[in-house]
C-alpha atoms as a printed R data frame, in Angstrom:
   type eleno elety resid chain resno      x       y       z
1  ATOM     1    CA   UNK     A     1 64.425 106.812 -16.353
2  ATOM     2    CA   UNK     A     2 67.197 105.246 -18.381
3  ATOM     3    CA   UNK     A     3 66.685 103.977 -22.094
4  ATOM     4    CA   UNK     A     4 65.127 100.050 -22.299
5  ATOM     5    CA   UNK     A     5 67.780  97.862 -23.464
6  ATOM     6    CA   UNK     A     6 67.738  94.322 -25.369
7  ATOM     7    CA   UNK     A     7 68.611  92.515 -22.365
8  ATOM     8    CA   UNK     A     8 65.364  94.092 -20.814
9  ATOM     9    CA   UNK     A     9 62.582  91.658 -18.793
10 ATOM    10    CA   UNK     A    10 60.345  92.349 -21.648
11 ATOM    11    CA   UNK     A    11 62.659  91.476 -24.261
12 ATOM    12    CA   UNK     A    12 64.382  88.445 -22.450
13 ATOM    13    CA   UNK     A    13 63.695  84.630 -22.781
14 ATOM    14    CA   UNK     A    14 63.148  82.631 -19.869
15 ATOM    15    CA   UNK     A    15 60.568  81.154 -17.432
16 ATOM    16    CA   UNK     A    16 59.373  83.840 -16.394
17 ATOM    17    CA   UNK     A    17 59.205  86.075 -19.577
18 ATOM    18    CA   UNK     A    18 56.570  86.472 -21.699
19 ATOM    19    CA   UNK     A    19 58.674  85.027 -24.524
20 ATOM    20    CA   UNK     A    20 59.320  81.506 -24.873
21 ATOM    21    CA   UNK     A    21 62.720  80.290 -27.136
22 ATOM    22    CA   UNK     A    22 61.852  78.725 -30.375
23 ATOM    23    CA   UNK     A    23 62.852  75.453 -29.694
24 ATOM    24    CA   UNK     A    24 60.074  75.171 -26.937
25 ATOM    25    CA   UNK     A    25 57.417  76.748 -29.002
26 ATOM    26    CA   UNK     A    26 58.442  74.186 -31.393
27 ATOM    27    CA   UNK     A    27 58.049  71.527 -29.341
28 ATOM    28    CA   UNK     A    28 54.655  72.488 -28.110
29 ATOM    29    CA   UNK     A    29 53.607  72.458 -31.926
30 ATOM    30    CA   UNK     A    30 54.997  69.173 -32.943
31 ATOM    31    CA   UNK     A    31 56.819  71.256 -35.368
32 ATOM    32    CA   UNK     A    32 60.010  72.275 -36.594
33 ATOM    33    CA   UNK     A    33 62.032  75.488 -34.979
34 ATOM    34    CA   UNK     A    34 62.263  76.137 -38.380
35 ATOM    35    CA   UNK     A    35 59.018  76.699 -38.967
36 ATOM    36    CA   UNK     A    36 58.446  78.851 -36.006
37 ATOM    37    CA   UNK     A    37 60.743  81.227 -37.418
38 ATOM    38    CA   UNK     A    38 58.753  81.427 -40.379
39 ATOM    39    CA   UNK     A    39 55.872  81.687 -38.435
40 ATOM    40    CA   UNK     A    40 57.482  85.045 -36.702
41 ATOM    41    CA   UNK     A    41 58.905  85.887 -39.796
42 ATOM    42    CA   UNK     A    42 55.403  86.590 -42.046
43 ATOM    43    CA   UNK     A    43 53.562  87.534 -38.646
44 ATOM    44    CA   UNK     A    44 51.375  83.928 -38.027
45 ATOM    45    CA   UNK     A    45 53.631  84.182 -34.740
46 ATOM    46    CA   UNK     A    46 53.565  87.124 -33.053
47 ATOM    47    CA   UNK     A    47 57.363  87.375 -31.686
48 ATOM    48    CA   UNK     A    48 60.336  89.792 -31.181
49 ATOM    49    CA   UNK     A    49 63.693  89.677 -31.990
50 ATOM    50    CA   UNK     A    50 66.589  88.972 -29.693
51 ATOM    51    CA   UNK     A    51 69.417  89.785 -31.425
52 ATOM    52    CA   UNK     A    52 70.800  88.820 -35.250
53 ATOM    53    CA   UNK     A    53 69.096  85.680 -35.292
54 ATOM    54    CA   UNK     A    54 67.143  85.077 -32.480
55 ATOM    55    CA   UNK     A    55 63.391  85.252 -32.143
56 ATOM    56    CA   UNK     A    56 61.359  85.403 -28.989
57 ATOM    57    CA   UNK     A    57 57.404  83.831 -29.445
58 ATOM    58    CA   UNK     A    58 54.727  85.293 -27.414
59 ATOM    59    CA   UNK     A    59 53.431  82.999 -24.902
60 ATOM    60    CA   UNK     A    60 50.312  83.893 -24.329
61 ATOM    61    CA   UNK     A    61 49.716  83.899 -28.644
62 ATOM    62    CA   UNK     A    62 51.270  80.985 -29.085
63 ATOM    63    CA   UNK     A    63 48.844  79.622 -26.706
64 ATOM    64    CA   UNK     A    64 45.707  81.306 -28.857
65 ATOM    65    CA   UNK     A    65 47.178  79.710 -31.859
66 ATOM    66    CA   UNK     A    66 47.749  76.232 -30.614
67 ATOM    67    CA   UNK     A    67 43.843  75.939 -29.710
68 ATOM    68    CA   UNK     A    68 42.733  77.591 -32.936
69 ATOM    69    CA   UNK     A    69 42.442  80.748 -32.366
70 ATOM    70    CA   UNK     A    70 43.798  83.886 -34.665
71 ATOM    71    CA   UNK     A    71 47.709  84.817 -32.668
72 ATOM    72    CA   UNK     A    72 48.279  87.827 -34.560
């Protein structure tokens, strides 16, 4: 079975992957992208990172944390 790569399903952002672009977690939040970073960044958010300066939010946590709940 060959090695996963970055540009992996799991690691990919789109409709149908379990990570949602920053921007549109943003949005959801009524916040800045900005602070989603940070959010990813000290572990509120739990995400992974697409590249240099990319992050990828977990949809399914950022849903938890909208409606209260604990995401990480």
């Amino acid at each position: 079975m060959p090695l996963a790569t970055r540009t992996d399903r799991a690691h990919s952002i789109g409709p149908a992957s379990p990570l949602m672009p920053v921007d549109e977690a943003a949005a959801l939040l009524g916040c800045s992208p900005r602070t989603i970073q940070r959010r990813a960044a000290d572990g509120t958010l739990p995400a992974h990172r697409i590249g240099a300066r990319t992050w990828g939010i977990d949809r399914t946590a950022l849903d938890t944390y909208r409606h209260g709940g604990t995401a990480a």
